[in-house]
N, C-alpha and C positions, 0 to 999 in steps of 0.2 A: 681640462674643462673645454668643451665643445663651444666655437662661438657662435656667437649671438645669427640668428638667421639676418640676413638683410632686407633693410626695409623693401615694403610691398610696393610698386608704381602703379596708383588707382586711377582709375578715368567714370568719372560719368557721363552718365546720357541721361539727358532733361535734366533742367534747372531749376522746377517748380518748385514749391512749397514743401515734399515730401523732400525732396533733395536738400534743399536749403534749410529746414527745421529740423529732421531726423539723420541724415545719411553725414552732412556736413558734421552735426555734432559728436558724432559717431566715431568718422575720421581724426578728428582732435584731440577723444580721447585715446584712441591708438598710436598717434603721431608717431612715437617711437616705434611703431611696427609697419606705417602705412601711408605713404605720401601721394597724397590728391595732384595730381602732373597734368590732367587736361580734361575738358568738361565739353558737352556735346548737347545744340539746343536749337531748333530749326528757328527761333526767335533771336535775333542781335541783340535785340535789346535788351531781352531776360536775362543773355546768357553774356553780357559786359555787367550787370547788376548783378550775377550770380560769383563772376570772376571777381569783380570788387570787393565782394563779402566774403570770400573763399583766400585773398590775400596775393603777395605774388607768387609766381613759379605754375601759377595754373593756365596751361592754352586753352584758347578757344579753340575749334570746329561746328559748323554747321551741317556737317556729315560722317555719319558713323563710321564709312567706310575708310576716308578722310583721317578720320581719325588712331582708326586700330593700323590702317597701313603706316603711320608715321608713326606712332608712339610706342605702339606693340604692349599695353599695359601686362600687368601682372592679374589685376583683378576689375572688372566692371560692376559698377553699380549702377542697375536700369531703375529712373524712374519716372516711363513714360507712359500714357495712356496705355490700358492692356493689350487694344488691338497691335500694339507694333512690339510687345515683347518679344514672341517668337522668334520671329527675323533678327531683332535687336541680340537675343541671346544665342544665336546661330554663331551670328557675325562671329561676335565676342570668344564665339568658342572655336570657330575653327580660325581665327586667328592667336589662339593658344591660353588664352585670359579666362581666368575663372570669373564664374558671374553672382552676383546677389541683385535678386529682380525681386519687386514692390509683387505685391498678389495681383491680382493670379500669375501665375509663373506664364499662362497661356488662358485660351481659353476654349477646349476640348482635350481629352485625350490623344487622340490624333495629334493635335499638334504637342501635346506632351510626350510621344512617342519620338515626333521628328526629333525633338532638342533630346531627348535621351540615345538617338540615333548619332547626334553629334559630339554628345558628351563621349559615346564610343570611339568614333575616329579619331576624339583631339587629345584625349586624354585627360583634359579638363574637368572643369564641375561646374554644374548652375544648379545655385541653390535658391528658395523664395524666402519673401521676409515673411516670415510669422513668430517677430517678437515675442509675444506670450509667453511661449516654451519657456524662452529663456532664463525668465526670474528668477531669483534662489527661489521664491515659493513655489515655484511652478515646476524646481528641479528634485526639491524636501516633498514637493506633496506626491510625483510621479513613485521618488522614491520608497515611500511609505506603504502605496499602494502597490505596488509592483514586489515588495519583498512580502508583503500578505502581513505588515506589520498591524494595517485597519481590518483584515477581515478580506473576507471574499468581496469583493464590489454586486453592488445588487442592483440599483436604482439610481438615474441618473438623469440632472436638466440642464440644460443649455442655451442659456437665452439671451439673444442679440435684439432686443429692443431699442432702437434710435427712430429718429425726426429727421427727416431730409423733407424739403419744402419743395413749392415749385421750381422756385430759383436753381436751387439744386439743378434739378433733371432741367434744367434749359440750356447747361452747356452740352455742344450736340453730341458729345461720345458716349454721356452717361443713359442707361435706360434702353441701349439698344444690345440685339445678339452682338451683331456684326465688330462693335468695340468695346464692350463692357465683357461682356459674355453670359451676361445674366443682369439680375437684380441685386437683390439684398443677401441672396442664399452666394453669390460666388464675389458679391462687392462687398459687402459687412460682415455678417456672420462667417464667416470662412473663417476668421480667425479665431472665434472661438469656438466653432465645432474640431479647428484642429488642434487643439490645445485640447479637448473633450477627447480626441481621438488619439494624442500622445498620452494623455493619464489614465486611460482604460486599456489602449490596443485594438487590435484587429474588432471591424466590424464583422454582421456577418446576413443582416439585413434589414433592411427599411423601405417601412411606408412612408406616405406622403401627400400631404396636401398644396398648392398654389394656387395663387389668386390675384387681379388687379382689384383694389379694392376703391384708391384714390386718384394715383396716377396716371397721366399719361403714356403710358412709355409700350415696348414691346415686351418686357420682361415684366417679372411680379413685382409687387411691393412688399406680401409680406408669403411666408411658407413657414408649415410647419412638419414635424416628421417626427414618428416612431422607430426607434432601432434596438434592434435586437445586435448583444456584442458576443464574440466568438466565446468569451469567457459567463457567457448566459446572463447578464447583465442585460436591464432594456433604459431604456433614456426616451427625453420628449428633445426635441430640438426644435427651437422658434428661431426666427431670421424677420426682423421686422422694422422699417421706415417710416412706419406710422404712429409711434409712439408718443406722445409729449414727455414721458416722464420718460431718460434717457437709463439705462442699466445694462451693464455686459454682467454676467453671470453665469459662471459652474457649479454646480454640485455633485457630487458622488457621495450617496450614503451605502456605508458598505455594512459589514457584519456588525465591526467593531467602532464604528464610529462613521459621523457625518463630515465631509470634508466642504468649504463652503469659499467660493470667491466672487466677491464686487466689488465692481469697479468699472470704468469707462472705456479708456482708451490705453490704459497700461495698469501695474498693480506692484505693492512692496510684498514684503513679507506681513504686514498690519492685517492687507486687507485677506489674509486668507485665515476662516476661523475653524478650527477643530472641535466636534461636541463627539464626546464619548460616550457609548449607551452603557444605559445602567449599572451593567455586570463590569466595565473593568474599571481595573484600581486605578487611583489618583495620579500615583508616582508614572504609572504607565501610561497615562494620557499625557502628564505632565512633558515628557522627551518627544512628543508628537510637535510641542509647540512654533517652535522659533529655531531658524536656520541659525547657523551660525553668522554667516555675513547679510546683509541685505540688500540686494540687488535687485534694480527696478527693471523690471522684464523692458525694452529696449531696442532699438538697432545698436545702440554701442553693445550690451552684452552678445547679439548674435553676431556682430560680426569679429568681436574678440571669439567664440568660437570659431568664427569660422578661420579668420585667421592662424587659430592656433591646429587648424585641420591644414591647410595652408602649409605651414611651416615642418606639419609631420606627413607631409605626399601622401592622404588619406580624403577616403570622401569626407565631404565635409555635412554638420546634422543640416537638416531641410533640404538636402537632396536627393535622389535615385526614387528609391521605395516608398521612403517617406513621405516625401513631397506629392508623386502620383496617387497614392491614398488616399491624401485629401481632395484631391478632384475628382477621381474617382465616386468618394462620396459625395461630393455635389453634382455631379451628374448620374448620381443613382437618385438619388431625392428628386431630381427635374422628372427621371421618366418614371418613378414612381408617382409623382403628383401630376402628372399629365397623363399615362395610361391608365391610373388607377390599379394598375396591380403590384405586389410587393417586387422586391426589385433585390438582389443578393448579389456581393461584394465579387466582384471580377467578371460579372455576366458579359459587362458592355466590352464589346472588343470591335476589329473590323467587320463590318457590315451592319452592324447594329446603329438604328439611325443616329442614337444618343453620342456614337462615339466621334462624330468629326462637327458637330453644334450640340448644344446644353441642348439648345431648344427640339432637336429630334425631328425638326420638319414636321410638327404636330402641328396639323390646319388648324386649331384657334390659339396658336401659340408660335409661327414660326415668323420671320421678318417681312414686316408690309410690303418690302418691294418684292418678294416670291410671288411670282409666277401662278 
């Protein structure tokens, strides 16, 4: 019997709320596979209140570099404002440490190429968090669909409806290109178009609409989008901050049946319901129902994946291909709702304005301070 791999030495950066609520709890229930050794917060104060909450055996640093030069972690967990991902995940990588970074991974392709440029020389991996995936419903319902057990997928919604106030957009990173990377389509909705985008597969194109409708800000508030999927499937995709009545939702209704999931900000195995059409039998609806175990989609489930990619020297899921996908699709939806014309899955590359800002340097849509 082979033993047990040795625990993982994890360091974060930022001690926020995301850190503290999600990645902390995460860590704990790993414990026996992943020991939190040093946390990283440009605030003292956050980050001796983050230390107190996290227990002993965690250092402090108030610099990144500071910190991967003395520690040398195993894995990083980024969970800072988006504009400093990139750099943050660089660092992390060519000092040998795998990464799991909050969304967006980045915020263009461009700089999703640089960090895949480093993922090359270090040997490493930087993955993003997009919990969803991970619930047993979310891994029963891929499966279903994907072995053709529901039918051929036909039609499909995805809808990210939430409230965000003023208050909100008045901390100054939210709302702009330069640190957010967008609006609601690359700061809320991302998660569940990519979750939409792991249970269908490959797109293969999309219309698009955006709009300020309430806000202040330089990005949208809300956008919505037509897509056509490589398996002939089309879907509606809403991304919205103006909502009062809050709802995360997917749907795929395929040949043999409707696959259905709500909920907010994570989901069990409850909230996903299966209706079967007319033609099939009972018995055969019935084995669609309920996973075996039920696992609440998470940071603790993705990063037991990732972990357990980790311990088999394997990419780990939410990185390389995968991960670019989903920004890809959010920056085909920008410059399809901004040029108005359809907009098809791999167009954006070097030279294409879209590919080093969301925004595309599009005169009623590019950063105040442009020239």
């Amino acid at each position: 019997m082979s033993p047990s791999p040795a625990r993982r030495r994890v360091a974060v950066i930022g001690t926020g709320a995301i850190v503290s609520g999600s990645h902390l709890p995460a860590l704990r229930s790993h414990a026996d596979r992943a020991e939190l050794v040093a946390a990283v917060d440009v605030d003292p104060a956050r980050l001796a209140a983050f230390r107190e909450l996290a227990g002993d055996g965690v250092t402090g640093y108030t610099s990144t570099d500071e910190m991967l030069d003395a520690v040398r972690p195993d894995l990083v967990l980024i969970g800072t404002p988006p504009s400093l991902h990139r750099e943050q995940t660089i660092a992390a990588l060519e000092a040998g440490a795998w990464v799991l970074c909050e969304k967006p991974l980045c915020l263009s392709l461009a700089e999703y190429d640089d960090i895949a440029a480093a993922e090359e020389a270090s040997g490493a991996y930087a993955s993003v968090v997009f919990q969803h995936r991970y619930g047993s419903g979310a891994v029963h319902a891929r499966e279903l669909i994907a072995s053709g057990e529901l039918g051929a997928p036909l039609v499909a919604h995805c809808q990210t409806t939430w409230h965000r106030d003023a208050a909100y957009y008045a901390v100054p990173w939210r709302g702009r290109w330069a640190t957010e990377g967008g609006g609601p389509t690359m700061g809320h909705g991302i998660h569940q178009f990519d979750l939409l985008l792991h249970l269908l597969g490959p797109w293969a194109e999309i219309r698009a609409m955006a709009t300020r409708l309430v806000h202040d800000t330089e990005s949208e508030d809300v956008s919505t989008a037509l897509v056509r999927f490589e398996n002939g499937a089309l879907a509606t995709v809403v991304n919205s901050v103006l909502s009062p009545h809050e709802v995360s939702r997917v749907r795929v209704d395929c040949a043999d049946a409707t696959v259905e999931l709500t909920h907010l900000y994570g989901h069990r195995n409850d909230d996903w319901v299966y209706t079967p059409a007319p033609h099939v039998p009972s018995e055969r609806a019935a084995a669609w129902r309920t996973p075996a175990a039920d696992v609440p989609s998470s940071h603790t489930a993705q990063l037991g994946a990732l972990l357990d990619a980790h311990d088999n020297g394997v990419r780990p899921p939410g990185s390389g291909p995968a991960a670019r996908a989903t920004l890809d699709f959010a920056a085909a939806l920008y410059k399809a709702a901004f040029t108005g014309l359809p907009v098809h899955a791999g167009e954006i590359g070097p030279g294409d304005p879209f590919y080093p800002a969301m925004h595309g340097d599009h005169p009623h849509w590019a950063p105040k301070e442009r020239a």
